[in-house]
Each structure stands twice: as structure tokens, then as C-alpha cells.
N, C-alpha and C positions, 0 to 999 in steps of 0.2 A: 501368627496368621491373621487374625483379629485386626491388627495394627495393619498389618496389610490391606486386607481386604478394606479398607475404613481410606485408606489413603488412593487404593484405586477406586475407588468412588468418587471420591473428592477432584481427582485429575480430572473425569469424567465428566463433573458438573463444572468442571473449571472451563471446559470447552465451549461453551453455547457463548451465543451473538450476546451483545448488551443493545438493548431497545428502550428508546422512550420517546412516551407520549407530549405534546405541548399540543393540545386543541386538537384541532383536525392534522397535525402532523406528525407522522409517524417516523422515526430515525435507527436504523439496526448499524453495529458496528460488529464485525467480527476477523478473528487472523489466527494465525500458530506460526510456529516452528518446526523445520523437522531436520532432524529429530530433536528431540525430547531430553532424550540421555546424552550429557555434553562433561567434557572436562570439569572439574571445581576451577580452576585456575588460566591455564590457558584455552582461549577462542578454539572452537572447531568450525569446519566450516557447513552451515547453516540456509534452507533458504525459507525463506518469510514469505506468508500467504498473509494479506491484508483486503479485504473484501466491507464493502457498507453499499445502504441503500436507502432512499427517502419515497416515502407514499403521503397522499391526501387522503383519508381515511375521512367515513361518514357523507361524502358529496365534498367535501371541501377542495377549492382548488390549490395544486401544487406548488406551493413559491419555487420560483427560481434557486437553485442554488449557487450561491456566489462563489466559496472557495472551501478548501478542503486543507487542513494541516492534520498533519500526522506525526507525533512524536514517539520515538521508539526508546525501550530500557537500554542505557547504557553498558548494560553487560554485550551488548551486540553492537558491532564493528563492521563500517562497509568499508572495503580496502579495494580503489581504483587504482593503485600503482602499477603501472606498465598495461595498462589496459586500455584499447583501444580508444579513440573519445570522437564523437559523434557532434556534429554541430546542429545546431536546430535547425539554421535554413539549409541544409540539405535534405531534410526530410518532410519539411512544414505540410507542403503540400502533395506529398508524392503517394505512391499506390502503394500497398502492401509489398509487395515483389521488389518494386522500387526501393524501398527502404529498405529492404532486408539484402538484397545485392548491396547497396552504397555504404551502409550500416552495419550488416553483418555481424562483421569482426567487434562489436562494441553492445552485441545483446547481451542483456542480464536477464532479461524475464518476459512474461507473454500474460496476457490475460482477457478481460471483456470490457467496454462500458456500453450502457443500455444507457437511451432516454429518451423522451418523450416527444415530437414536435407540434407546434399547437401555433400554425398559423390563423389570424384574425378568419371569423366566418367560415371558417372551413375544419372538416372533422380532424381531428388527433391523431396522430400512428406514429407506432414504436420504431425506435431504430435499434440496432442491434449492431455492435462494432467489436472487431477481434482488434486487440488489440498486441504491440510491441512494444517491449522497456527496452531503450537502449542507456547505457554509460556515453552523459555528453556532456555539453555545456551553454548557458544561458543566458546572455549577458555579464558574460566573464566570470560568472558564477558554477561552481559543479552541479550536474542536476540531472534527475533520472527523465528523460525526454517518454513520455506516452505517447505513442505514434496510434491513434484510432485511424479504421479503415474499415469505412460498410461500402456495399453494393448496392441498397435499397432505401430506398426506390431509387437512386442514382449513386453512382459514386461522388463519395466524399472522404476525405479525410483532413486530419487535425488533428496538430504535436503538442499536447500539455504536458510543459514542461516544470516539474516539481524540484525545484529548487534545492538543494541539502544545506545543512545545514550543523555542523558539529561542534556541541557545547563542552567545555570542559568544565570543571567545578563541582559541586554536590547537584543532588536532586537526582530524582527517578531515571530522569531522559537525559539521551545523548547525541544521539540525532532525532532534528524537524525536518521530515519533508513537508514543502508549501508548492501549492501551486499559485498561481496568477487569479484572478479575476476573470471566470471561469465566461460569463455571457463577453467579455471580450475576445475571446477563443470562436466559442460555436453562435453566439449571435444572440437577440431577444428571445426569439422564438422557442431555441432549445433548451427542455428541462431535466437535466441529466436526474436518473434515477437510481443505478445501480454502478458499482465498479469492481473491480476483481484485479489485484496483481500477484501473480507469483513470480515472486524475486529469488535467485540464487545463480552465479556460474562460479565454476573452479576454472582456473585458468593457471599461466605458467608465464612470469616475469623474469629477466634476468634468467632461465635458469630455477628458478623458483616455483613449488607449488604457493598460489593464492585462490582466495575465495573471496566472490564478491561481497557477501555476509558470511559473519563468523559469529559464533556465542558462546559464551562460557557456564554454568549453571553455579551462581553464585551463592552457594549453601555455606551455611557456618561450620566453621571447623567441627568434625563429629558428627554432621548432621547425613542423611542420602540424600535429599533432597530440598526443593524449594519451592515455595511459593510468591509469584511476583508480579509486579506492575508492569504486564508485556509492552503494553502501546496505549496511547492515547489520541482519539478522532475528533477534531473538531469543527463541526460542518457550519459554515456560514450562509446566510440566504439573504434574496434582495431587499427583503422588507423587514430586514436588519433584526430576526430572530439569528437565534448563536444557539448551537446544539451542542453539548461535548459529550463523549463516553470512552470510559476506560475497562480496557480487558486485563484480567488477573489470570493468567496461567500458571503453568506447574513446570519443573522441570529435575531430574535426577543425577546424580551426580553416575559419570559411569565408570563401571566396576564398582561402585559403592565406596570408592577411596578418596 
């Protein structure tokens, strides 16, 4: 019971954002899984909440952020086969509604970005964007398309589209997502500040149940569980500061076998 209790504890601190300081800039990175209780062996299927945020802290103004890579543990698997696929310039510049009619069939996940716009002489206001992940492609590239779409103070939207990216070989990660050059997207002015995805669909190929993410709880023979290197953030900014953080989560084997 001891050993118990001592282990859910430990999941519990394994949960919190990773945050750190460089001067007046402040960087949070935080995500899971869920569920939690997954095969030893083979992938279930899985969806991925990956969430970060930059502040100017003390009066300090906010650098621009330039890009965003995302590297995820190789024990998790994004499997697009037979699944719809989404072009970028069909949705580059389209409305919410609009992309979700033309697109539809090729959603994986939904979420928010927040940022800041800060034209010359004139006062600051927040934007606030719902956002949609579709399964698409990017220059010939596979890539999760983020279709942002605010209302306020006028409509706008814009498809950041984050690249995939699947290594084989040793080391923690197995897929990078990257995005592009983030002020070539929304422009000077905008300083994005917060993001939010949650990724997962089940779908049906061939015939077939699939999942767009799957994982497996890669614990040592004998063991219930594990502890692991879930994801890694690495935030780039204009004036060429480089932020990275990594999350340590938990995960159990289920049935305990």
C-alpha cells in the first residue's frame, strides 16, 4: 500500500507544466496522454494534449516568437493510412465553417491559439483563436495543418502548418513536429502567446479500426509501470534566444501484465 500510495504521488507531480526563466522571459510547456494505462507491448489508441505559452515578465517587452518544434517519445505512433488528407491551400485562408465543410473528413483535433497584436503607436489587444487540426499536406511533406480562426476585432484566419516528421533509430523521440517561420504566417506585428492542441481520431481504413495516435507503456519486463521522456518544446524567438523543455510523465501497464 506504501509503494502505492508513494507511486501515485509521484504520477501526480509528474503532471505539472515545465517553466523557465531567461530575463524578463517567461516559457511554460505542458501535455499528457490519455489514457495513461496502455498495452506493454503493442500501441493503443491514444490522444495527445500538448499545450505552451511565452510572457514578458517584470515590464519586459515580448520577443516575437519565431518557431515552435515539438518532438514526441517514440513509443507513440501517428498512423495516417487511409485517412483523409487535407491540402493547405484549401483552407489557408478560409472561415472556420469553411474548413470544417471542405476538410471535415481529415480532422484529428481541435484546440486554441492566443496572441498578442502590438501595432506601431497604437495600444495592444488580445486575440483569441479556436482553433482546427486537420490530417494534410505541405509542400509535399505530411503535416498536421492548424487552421486558426478569430472573429475579433475582424475576421481572420491562418493555416500553420507543422510539418511531421518520423525518425527511426535509437533516442527518446520519434516524431518532430515543426512549424515554419512563424511572423511569415501572421506577420510583424503578431506575438503569439499561448497554444493548445488536442490531438486524437479513431477511424476505419480498408475495413480496418485505426488511430490517429497510438502508444504503448514501455515498462520493463516485470515492471507495472513507467516512467518517461513524453515530449520535448523547443521555442524559437526573433532576437535569436532558443527555449527548450521537456516533460517526464508516467504511464502503467494495463492489467498489470
Amino acid at each position: 500500500m506504501a509503494l502505492a500510495l508513494i507511486g501515485a504521488v509521484g504520477i501526480a507531480a509528474l503532471a505539472v507544466a515545465e517553466s523557465s526563466r531567461q530575463g524578463g522571459l517567461l516559457v511554460s510547456f505542458n501535455g499528457r496522454i490519455e489514457p495513461t494505462a496502455l498495452p506493454r507491448l503493442s500501441p493503443a489508441p491514444v490522444r495527445v494534449v500538448l499545450a505552451g505559452s511565452v510572457r514578458g515578465v517584470g515590464g519586459t517587452a515580448l520577443p516575437q516568437l519565431r518557431q515552435i518544434v515539438i518532438a514526441i517519445n517514440r513509443s507513440g505512433e501517428i498512423d495516417f493510412r487511409g485517412l483523409a488528407v487535407c491540402r493547405h491551400g484549401q483552407i489557408r485562408s478560409a472561415g472556420a465553417s469553411t474548413a470544417l465543410r471542405v476538410c471535415g473528413r481529415s480532422l484529428v483535433g481541435h484546440g486554441r491559439f492566443v496572441a498578442q497584436v502590438a501595432f506601431p503607436e497604437q495600444p495592444s489587444f488580445r486575440v483569441v483563436g479556436r482553433l482546427h487540426a486537420f490530417n494534410g499536406r505541405y509542400r509535399g511533406r505530411r503535416a498536421i495543418l492548424a487552421h486558426v480562426f478569430t472573429r475579433l476585432p475582424t475576421p481572420i484566419a491562418v493555416t500553420v502548418p507543422l510539418t511531421i516528421n518520423r525518425r527511426g533509430g535509437g533516442g527518446a523521440y520519434g516524431t518532430t513536429l515543426r512549424s515554419p517561420p512563424l511572423p511569415e504566417l501572421f506577420g510583424p506585428n503578431v506575438y503569439a502567446t499561448d497554444f493548445r492542441f488536442d490531438l486524437g481520431r479513431r477511424f476505419r481504413a480498408r475495413g480496418a479500426p485505426r488511430s490517429y495516435f497510438s502508444a504503448a507503456c514501455a515498462a520493463a519486463p516485470g515492471f507495472p509501470g513507467a516512467v518517461f521522456t513524453f515530449a520535448r518544446a523547443t521555442f524559437r524567438f526573433k532576437d535569436n534566444r532558443t527555449v527548450r523543455q521537456t516533460l517526464t510523465r508516467a504511464c502503467r501497464v494495463r492489467g498489470g501484465g
